[in-house]
C-alpha positions in Angstrom: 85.9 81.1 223.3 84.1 78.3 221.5 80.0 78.9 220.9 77.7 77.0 222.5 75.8 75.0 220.0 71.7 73.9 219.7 70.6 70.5 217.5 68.0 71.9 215.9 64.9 69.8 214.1 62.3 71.0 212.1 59.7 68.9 210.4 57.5 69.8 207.7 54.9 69.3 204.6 57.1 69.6 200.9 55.6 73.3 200.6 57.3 74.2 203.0 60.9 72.9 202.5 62.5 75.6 200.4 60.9 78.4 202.1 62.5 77.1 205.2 66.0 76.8 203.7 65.7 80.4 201.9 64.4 82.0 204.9 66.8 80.2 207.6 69.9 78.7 206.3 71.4 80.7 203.9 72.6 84.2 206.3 75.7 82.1 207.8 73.8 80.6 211.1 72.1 77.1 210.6 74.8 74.3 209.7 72.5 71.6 208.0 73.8 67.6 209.0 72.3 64.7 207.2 69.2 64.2 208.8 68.8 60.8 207.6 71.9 60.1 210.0 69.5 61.3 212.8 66.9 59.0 211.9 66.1 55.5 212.5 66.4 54.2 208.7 62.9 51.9 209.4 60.7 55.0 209.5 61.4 55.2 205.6 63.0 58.7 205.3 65.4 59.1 202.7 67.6 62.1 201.4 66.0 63.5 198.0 67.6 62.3 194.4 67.0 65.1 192.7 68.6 66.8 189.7 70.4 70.3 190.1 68.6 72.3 187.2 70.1 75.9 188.2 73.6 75.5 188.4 74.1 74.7 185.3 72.1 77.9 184.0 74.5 79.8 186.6 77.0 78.7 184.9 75.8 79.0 181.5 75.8 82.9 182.4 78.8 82.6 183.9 80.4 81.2 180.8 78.7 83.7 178.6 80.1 86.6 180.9 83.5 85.2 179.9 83.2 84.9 176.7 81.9 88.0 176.4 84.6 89.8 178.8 81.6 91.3 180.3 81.6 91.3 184.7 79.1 90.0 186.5 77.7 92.1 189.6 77.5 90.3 193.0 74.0 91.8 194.1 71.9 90.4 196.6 70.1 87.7 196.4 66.5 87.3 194.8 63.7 84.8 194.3 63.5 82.8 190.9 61.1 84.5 188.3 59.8 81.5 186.5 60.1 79.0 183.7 60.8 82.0 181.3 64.4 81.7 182.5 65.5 78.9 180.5 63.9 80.0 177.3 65.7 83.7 177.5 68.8 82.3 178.3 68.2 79.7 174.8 67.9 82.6 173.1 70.4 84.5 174.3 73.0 81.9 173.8 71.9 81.0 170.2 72.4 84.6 169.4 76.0 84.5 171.0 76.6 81.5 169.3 75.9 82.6 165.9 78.0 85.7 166.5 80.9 83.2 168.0 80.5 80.9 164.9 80.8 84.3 162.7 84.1 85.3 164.4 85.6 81.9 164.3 85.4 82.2 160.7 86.6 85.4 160.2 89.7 84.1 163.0 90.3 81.5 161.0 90.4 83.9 157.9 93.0 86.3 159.7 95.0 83.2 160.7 95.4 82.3 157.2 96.2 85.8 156.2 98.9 86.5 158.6 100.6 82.8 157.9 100.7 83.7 154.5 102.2 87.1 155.1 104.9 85.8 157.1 105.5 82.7 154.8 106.0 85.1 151.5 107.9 87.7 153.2 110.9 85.7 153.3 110.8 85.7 149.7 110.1 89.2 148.7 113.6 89.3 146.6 111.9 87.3 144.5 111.2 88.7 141.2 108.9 85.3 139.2 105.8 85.0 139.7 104.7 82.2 142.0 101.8 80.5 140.0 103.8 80.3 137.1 107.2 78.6 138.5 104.6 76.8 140.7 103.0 75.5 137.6 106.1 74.7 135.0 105.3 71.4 133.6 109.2 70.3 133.3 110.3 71.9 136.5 109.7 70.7 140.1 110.2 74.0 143.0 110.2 73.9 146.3 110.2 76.9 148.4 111.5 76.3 152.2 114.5 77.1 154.4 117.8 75.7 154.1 120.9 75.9 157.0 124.3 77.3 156.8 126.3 74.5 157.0 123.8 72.4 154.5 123.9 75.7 151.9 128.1 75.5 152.3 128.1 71.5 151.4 125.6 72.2 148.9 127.8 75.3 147.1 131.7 72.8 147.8 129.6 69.5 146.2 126.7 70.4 143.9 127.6 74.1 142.5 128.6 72.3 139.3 125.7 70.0 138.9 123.3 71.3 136.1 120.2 70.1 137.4 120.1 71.6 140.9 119.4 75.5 141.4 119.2 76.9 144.3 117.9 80.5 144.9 118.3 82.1 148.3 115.8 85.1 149.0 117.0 86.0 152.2 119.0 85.3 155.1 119.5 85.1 158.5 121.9 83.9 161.0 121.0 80.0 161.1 121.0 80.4 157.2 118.6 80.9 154.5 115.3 81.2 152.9 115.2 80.1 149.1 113.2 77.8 146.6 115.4 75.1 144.4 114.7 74.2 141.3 115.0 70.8 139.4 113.6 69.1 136.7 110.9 67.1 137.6 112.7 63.5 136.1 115.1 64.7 138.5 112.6 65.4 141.2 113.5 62.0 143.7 117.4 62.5 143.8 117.2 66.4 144.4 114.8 65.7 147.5 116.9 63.4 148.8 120.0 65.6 148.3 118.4 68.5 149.7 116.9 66.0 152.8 120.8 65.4 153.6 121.4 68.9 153.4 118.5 69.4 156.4 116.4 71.6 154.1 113.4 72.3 155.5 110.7 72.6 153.0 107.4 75.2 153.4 104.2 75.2 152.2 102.6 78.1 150.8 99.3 79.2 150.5 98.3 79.2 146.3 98.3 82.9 145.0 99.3 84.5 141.5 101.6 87.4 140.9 105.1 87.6 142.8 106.1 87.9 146.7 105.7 90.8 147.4 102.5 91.5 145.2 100.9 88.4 147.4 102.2 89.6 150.6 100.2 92.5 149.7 97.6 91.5 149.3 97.2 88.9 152.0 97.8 92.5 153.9 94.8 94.1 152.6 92.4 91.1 152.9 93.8 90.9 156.7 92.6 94.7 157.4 88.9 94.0 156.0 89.5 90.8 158.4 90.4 92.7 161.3 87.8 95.4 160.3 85.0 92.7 160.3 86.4 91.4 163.7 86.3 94.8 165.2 82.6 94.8 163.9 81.5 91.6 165.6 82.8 92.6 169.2 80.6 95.8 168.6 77.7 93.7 168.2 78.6 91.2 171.0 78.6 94.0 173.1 75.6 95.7 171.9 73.4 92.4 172.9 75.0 91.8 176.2 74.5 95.9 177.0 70.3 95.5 175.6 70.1 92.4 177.8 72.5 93.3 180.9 69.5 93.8 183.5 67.8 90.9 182.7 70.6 89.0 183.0 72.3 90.0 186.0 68.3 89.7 187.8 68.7 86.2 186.6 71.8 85.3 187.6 71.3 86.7 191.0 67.6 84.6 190.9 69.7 81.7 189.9 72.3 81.8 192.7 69.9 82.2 195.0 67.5 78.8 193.9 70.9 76.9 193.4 71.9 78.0 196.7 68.5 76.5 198.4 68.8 73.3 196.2 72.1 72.6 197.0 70.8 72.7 201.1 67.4 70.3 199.8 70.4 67.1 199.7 70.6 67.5 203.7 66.6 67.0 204.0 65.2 63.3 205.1 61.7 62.8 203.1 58.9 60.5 203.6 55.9 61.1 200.9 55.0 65.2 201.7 57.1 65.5 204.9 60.7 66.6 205.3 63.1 66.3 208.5 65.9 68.7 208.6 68.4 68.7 211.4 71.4 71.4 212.2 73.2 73.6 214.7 72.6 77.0 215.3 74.9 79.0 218.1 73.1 79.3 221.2 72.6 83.1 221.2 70.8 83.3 217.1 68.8 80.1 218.2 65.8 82.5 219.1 65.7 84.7 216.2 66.3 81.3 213.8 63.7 79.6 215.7 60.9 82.3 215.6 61.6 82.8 211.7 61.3 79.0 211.2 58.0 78.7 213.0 56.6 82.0 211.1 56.8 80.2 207.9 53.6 78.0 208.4 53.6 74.4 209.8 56.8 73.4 210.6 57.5 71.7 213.8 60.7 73.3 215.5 62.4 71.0 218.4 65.2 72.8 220.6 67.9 70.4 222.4 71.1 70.6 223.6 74.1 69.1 222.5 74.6 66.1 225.6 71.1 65.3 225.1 72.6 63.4 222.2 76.2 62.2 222.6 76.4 60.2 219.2 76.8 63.6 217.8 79.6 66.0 218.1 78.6 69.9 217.4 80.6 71.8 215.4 83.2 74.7 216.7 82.4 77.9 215.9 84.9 80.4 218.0 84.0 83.9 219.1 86.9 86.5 220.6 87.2 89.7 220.9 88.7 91.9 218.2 92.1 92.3 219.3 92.2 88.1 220.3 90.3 87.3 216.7 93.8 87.4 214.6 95.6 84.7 216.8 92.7 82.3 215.4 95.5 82.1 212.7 97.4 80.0 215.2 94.9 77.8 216.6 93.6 76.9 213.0 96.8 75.7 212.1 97.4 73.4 214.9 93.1 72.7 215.0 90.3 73.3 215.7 89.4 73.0 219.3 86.7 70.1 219.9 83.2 71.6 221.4 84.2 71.0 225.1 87.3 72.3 224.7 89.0 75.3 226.2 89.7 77.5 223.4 93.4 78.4 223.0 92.9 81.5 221.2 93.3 84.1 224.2 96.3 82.2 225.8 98.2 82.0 222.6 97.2 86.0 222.1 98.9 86.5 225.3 101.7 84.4 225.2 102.3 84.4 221.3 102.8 88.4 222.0 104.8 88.8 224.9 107.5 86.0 224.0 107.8 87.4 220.2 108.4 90.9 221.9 111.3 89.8 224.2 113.1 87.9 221.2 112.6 91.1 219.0 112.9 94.0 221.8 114.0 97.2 219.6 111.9 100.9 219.6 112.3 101.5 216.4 112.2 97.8 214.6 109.2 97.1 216.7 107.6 100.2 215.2 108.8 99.9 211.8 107.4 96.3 212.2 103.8 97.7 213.4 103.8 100.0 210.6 104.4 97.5 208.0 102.0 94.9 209.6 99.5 97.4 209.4 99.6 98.5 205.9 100.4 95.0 204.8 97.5 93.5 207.0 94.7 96.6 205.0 96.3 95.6 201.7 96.5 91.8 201.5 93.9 91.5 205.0 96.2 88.6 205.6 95.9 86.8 208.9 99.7 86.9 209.5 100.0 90.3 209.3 97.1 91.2 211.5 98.8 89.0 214.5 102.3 90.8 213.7 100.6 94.1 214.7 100.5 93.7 218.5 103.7 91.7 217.8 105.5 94.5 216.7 103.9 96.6 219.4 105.1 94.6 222.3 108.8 94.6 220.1 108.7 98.3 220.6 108.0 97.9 224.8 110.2 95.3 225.2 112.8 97.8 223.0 112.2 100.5 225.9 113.4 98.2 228.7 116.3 97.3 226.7 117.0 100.6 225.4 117.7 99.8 222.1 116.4 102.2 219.1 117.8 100.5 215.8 120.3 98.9 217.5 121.3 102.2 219.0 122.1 101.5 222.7 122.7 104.9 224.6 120.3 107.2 222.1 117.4 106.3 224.8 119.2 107.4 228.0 117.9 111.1 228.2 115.0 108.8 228.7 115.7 107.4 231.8 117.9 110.0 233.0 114.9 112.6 232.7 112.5 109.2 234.6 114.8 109.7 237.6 116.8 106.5 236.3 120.6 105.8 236.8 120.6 104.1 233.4 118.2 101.6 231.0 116.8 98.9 232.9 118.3 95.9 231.0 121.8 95.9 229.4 121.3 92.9 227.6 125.6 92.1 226.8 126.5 92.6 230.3 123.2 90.5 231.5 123.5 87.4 229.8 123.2 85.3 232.4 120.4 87.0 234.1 118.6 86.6 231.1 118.9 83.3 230.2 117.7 82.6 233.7 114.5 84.7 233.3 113.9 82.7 230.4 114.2 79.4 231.8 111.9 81.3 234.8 109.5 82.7 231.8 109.5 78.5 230.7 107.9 77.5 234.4 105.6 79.9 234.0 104.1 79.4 231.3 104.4 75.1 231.6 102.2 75.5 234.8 99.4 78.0 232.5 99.6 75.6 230.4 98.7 72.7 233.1 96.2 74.9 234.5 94.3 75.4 231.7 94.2 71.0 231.1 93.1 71.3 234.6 90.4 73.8 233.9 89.6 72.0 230.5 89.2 68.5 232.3 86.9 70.0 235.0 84.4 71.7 232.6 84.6 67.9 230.9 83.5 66.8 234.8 86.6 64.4 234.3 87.6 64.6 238.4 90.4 61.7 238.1 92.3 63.8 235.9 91.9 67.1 237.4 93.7 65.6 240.1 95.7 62.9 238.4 98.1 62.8 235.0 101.1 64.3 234.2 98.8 67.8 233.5 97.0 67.3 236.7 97.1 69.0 239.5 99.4 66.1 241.0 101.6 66.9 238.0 101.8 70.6 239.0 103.0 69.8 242.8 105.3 67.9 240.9 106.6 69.5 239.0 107.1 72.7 241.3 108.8 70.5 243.8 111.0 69.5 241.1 111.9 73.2 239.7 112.2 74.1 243.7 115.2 71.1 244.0 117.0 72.3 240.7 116.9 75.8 242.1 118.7 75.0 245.3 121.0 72.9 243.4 122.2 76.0 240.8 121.9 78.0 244.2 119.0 79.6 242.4 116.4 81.0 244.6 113.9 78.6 246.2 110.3 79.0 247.4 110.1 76.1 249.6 112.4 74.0 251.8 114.0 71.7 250.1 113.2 68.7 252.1 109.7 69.5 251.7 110.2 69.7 247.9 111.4 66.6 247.5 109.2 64.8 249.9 106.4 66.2 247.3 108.1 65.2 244.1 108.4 61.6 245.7 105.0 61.2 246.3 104.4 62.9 243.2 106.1 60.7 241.1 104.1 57.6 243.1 100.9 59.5 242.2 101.9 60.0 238.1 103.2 56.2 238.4 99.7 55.1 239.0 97.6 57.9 237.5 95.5 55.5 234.8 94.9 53.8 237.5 93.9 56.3 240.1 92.0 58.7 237.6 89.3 56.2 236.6 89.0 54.7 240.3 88.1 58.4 241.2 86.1 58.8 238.7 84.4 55.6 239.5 84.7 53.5 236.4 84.3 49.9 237.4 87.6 48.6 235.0 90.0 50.6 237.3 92.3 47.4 237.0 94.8 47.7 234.4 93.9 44.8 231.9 97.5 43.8 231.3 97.7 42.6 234.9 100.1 44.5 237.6 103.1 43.4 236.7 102.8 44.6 232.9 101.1 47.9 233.9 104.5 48.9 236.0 106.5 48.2 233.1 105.0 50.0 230.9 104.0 52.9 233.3 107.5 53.4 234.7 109.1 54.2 231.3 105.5 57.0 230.7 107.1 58.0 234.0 110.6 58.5 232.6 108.7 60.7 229.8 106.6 62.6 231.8 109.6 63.3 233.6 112.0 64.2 230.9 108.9 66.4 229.4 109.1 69.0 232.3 113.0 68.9 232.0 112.5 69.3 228.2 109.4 71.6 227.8 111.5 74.1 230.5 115.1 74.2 228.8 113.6 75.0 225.5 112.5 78.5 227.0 116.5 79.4 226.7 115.4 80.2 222.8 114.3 83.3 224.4 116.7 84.3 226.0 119.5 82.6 223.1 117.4 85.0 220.7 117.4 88.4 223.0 121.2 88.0 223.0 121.8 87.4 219.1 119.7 90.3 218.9 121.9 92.3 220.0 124.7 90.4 218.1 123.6 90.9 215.0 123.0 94.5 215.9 126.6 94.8 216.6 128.0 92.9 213.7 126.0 95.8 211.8 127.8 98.5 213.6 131.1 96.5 213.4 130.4 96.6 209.5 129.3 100.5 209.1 132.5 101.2 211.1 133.4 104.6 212.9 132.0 107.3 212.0 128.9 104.9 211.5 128.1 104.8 207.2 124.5 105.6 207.9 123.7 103.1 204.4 125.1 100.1 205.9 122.8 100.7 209.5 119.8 101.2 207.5 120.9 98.0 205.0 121.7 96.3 208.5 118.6 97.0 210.3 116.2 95.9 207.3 118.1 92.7 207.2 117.7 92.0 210.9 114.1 93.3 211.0 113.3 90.8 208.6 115.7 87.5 209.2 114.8 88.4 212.9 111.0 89.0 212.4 110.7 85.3 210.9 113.1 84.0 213.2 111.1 85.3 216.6 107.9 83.7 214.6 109.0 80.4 214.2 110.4 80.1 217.6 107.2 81.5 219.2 105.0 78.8 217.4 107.7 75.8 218.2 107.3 77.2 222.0 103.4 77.1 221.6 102.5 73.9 219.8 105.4 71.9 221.2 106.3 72.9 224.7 102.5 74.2 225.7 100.0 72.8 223.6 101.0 69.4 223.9 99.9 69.8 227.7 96.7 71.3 227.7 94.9 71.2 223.6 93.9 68.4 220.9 92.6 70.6 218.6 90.3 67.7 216.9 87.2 69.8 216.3 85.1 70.2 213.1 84.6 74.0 211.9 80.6 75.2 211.8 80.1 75.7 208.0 77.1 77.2 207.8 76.1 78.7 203.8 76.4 82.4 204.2 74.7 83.7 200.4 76.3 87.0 201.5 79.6 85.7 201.4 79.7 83.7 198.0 81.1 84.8 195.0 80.5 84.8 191.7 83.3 83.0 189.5 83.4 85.9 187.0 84.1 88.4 189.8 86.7 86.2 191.4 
């Protein structure tokens, strides 16, 4: 069901502003609105321009936390402490930031040290000292890595050339690691050989001694790095453990002040006096109202929503606990407006039953429970909550149709021992009969939906089209006149005589022809007329007519998906017998049924929602509400603990 709503206005001195918002708006039940929107703009209130001074200190913690790896604690919220705040967190953060700046040295340090390790180790074979080759005065050398197909051209075209020398160190698939050699008059040509060849020159870090004396050590400099890094996150953590309480009172302080100034934007101000304006469910508004008028001088003003029609309240929906998971549903297709029948319960209902005849099996429906319900306490996932009574109403429909994973005799001791000749429903040799009770299942639940546009349209006090409209109650004479006269043609079984029926649907059909204009006549709206003049308003109306009409024919035949889906069902069951073949290979039934619990699981799903948004929501729901979004501090989060 949706809430009933209050507008609720309060008007006070400055002093009292944030004590009002701390103490009223911030447990999840007052849903602040512009209250400058609710004001004529000549009295000279404005909403406040003021700048946001503690989120940015939340999330100067926040960011520390992170850098730190440290958690923050989501406790409750508390009252600022004072001006002190800023200051501690200044020093706090220039002490972090001197121990940052210290390990992005020594990163950089360990960086260097572990290039230079892998840069040298492919030369290790090599025996010279680096500083010295480095250094010749007549010799250029370059140290780098050169391909397989460019060290080949270089050994067929240049082995006999005096002034190249090339020395491989080692080698890998894609070819080799090696410095060449060339006299430094040669130095230009040799490049631009070697460029041809694709050699791929390196640059290594200065050092004196050979490879392997350098690669050792860069190693040993890298452990006092690493040591020294080790070191610094001692000390990081040291300072966050000495000022962890302080800090997580102060974050929780800060939450708590940015939570109230981020509500202070909502407020209309004139010199010392504020204006707030919001909506509080009808059955908190006492408790809200009575701590608002405890704070001090605050004015508190009570109306109800139609006292104002400019403004439309917000939904809030309330079910019980076994209705609250089909809110899944209802929020997908929308909210419902204020004066709106909530769908929720129908769609409970309906959702339930028709997702239990598709998928009728004992033992899938309870394997489906089962994993709905631990799914549903691990993930808490909408979806799986819903699938729960799913799944239960899978395993009642699976009684009537005696099916226990697909097995269709195991359940006949059952009914044998009830005093019955055999299961109720054999679904292959009642194909017929069910694709009938389907159809029969489709009236039904076309007129609920009707009824409940009827019942919606009356709380609205909209008379005209309670009794005319295609969802009227005209429409629902019609329409049962209608399904009446297709009975008796099929030879179906009638509930009225026919001549009577189709008296009804004629006069029906006159009634639904004229329904925009008879619905606001009744109603007593002055522009009855159509505006287009007769002659266009029967044009137009006669081909609404034709829709209307093909609707019902529509909206009804699309009930056979349940019955089409109770039948492959059972199909699919016996392809997977078929397949485990005689004796039955107990793998392939349990392969088989986890396939068909899950392709039919989703299947059934879809299905049920196409049936409820398209064939029955489309009669009675809009779904163009706004959700009540009321700041709840007990639900926020804090970014590190996310």
């Amino acid at each position: 069901m949706v809430e009933k709503m209050k507008l609720v206005h309060v008007q006070g001195t400055m002093p009292g502003l944030n004590e009002f918002l701390g103490r009223c708006c911030l447990d999840g039940r007052f849903e602040l609105e512009p209250a400058s929107q609710y004001m004529s703009a000549s009295l000279g209130y404005a909403p406040l321009n003021e700048e946001d001074t503690f989120t940015p200190l939340v999330e100067r913690i926040e960011a520390l936390a992170a850098q730190m790896g440290a958690e923050l604690p989501d406790t409750p919220p508390a009252k600022p402490q004072g001006t002190q705040d800023q200051a501690f967190l200044d020093a706090l953060a220039a002490q972090f930031a001197a121990l940052r700046t210290e390990r992005e040295s020594l990163e950089e340090q360990q960086r260097l040290c572990e290039d230079a390790i892998a840069q040298y180790s492919h030369f290790l074979s090599l025996k010279a000292n680096v500083d010295e080759i480095s250094g010749c005065k007549h010799v250029k050398v370059r140290f780098g890595f050169l391909p397989k197909d460019g060290y080949n051209k270089l050994m067929n075209a240049y082995a006999d050339d005096p002034y190249i020398l090339f020395v491989p160190c080692s080698q890998t698939q894609e070819g080799y690691w090696g410095v060449y050699l060339t006299p430094r008059s040669r130095s230009q040509e040799t490049d631009g050989i070697f460029s041809m060849l694709y050699f791929e020159p390196l640059r290594v870090p200065g050092a004196a001694g050979s490879p392997a004396e350098i690669v050792e050590h860069y190693r040993e400099n890298l452990e006092v790095v690493q040591r020294s890094l080790a070191d610094i996150d001692v000390r990081v953590r040291a300072l966050w453990a000495q000022n962890e309480p302080k800090i997580e009172t102060l974050y929780s302080a800060l939450r708590y002040a940015a939570a109230v100034f981020s509500l202070r934007r909502f407020a209309a101000v004139k010199g010392q006096h504020f204006f707030c304006v919001g909506w509080v469910p009808a059955r908190e508004i006492d408790d809200v109202a009575a701590k608002a008028r405890a704070i001090g001088d605050l004015r508190v003003v009570i109306d109800d929503p139609d006292k104002d029609g400019n403004y439309t309240p917000p939904t809030k929906l309330r079910n019980p606990w076994f209705v609250r998971p089909f809110e899944f549903f209802v929020e997908m297709y929308g909210l419902p407006d204020y004066d709106e029948t909530d769908a929720t319960p129908f769609v409970a209902l309906t959702f339930t039953v028709l997702f239990g005849i598709m998928f009728g099996d004992v033992g899938q429906g309870i394997v489906l429970t089962l994993f709905s319900l631990f799914m549903w306490k691990v993930k808490r996932n909408a979806l799986f909550h819903l699938l729960i009574p799913c799944g239960i109403a899978s395993t009642c429909a699976g009684f009537v149709y005696g099916s226990f994973f697909g097995y269709e005799e195991l359940l006949d001791p059952l009914y044998h021992a009830l005093g019955m000749a055999s299961k109720p429903v054999s679904v292959m040799d009642s194909i017929t009969g069910i694709l009938l009770f389907a159809v029969y299942i489709g009236v039904v639940l076309v007129l609920a939906a009707m009824f409940m546009n009827i019942y919606t349209q009356w709380r609205r006090g909209r008379l005209g089209s309670v009794l005319f409209g295609t969802n009227s109650l005209t429409g629902v004479i019609t329409y049962l006149a209608g399904v009446d006269l297709v009975s008796a043609f099929m030879g179906a079984w009638v509930f009225m005589p026919v001549p009577l029926a189709a008296v009804l649907v004629g006069l029906g059909l006159a009634s639904l022809l004229f329904a925009e204009v008879l619905a606001p006549l009744v109603n007593g709206d002055p522009n009855w007329k159509p505006a287009e003049g007769w002659g266009g308003y029967l044009m137009q109306n006669v081909f609404e007519l034709l829709e209307s009409v093909l609707s019902y024919l529509s909206n009804t035949i699309s009930f056979l998906r349940v019955g089409a889906f109770v039948i492959v069902h059972a199909s699919m069951m016996m392809v997977v017998f078929t397949l485990a073949g005689e004796p039955a290979n107990l793998l392939v039934v349990i392969l088989g049924n986890g396939v068909v619990i899950a392709l039919e699981a989703l299947l059934s799903a879809i299905q049920g929602i196409r049936l409820e948004f398209y064939e029955m929501f489309s009669r009675f729901y809009t779904g163009g509400g706004r959700k009540f979004e009321a700041l709840d501090l007990r639900a926020l989060r804090s970014k590190a603990a996310e």
